[in-house]
N, C-alpha and C positions, 0 to 999 in steps of 0.2 A: 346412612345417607346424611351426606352434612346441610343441606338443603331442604326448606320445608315448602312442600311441594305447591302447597297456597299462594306463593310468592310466584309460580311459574303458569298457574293455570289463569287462564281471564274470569273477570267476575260472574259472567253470565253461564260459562258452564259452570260453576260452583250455584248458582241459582236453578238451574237446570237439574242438574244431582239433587241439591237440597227437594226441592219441586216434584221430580219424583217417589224421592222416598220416603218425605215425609205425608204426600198428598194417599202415598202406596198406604199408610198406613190411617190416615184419615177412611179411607174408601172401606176400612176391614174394620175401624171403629165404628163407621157408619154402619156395616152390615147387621154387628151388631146390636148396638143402638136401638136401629131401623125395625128390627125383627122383635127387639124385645117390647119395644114402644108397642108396636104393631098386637102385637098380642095383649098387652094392658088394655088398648081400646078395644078389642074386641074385631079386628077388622080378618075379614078371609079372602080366599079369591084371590082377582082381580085387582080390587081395590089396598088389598094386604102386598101386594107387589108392587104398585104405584107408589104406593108410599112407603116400601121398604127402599127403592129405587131411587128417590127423590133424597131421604135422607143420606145414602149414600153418596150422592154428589154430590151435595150441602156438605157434608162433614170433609170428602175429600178435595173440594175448590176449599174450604175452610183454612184446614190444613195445610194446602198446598201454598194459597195465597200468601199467609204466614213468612212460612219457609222458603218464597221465595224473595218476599219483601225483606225479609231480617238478614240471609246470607248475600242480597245481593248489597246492602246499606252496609252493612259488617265490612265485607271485601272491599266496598270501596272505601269506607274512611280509612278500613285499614293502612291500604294504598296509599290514601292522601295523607296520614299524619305520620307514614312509616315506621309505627308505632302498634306492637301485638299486645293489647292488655286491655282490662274492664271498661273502659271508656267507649270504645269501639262495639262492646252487645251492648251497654247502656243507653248508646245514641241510638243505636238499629232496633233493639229491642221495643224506644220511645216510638220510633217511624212506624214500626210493623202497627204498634198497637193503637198507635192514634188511626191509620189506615183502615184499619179491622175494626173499630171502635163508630168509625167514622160513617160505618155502613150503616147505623142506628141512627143520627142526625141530633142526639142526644148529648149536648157536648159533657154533660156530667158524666155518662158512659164512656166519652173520648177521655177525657182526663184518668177517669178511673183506669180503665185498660192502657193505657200510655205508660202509669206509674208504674202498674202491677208487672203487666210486661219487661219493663225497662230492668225492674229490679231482679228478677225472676233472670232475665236471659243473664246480667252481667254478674250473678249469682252462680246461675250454670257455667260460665264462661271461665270462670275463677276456679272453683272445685275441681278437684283430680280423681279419679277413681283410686279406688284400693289397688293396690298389685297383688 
């Protein structure tokens, strides 16, 4: 296919995808997590499912929020600067993490997760996998 299929899909369903599968995996992180925490404190019942529960939608709004913030900021500078390269996770990468960052009101937090993120996404975004 001489065509990359990003160039044809709109940004929101690529936000939508991302939002799913990465939130899909937030939610199984969470399980985890949730269960293991859950046990450290000592909690059973009732209350060891409440709070298996909660962190479960914590980690998968987490997640999700993310991954919708970063693919929909990516797809659209994409767009605007019509240009595919590091620049594009770097600037989304910055948005996602001051966003997420931002939910703390901590701006030492905001800047830290802004950089960390920034460098990390336009890191990934670079690297190739093995063949």
């Amino acid at each position: 296919m001489d065509t990359e299929w990003s160039k044809d899909v709109p940004c929101s369903s690529i936000a939508v995808e991302s939002i799913i599968s990465v939130g899909t995996g937030g939610l199984i992180w969470g399980s985890c997590a949730g269960s293991y925490d859950a046990k450290q404190i000592g909690l059973t019942g009732i209350p060891r499912a409440s709070f298996v529960a909660k962190t479960v939608g914590k980690y998968g709004f987490q997640c999700g929020l993310f991954a919708g913030i970063f693919s929909f900021t990516r797809c659209g500078i994409r767009r605007y600067r019509k240009k595919n390269d590091w620049v594009n996770a770097l600037v989304a990468g910055g948005v996602a993490g001051a966003a997420i960052g931002a939910g703390t009101r901590n701006w030492k937090q905001v800047a830290l997760m802004t950089a960390f993120l920034s460098g990390f996404c336009a890191i990934a975004d670079q690297s190739t996998p093995p063949i």
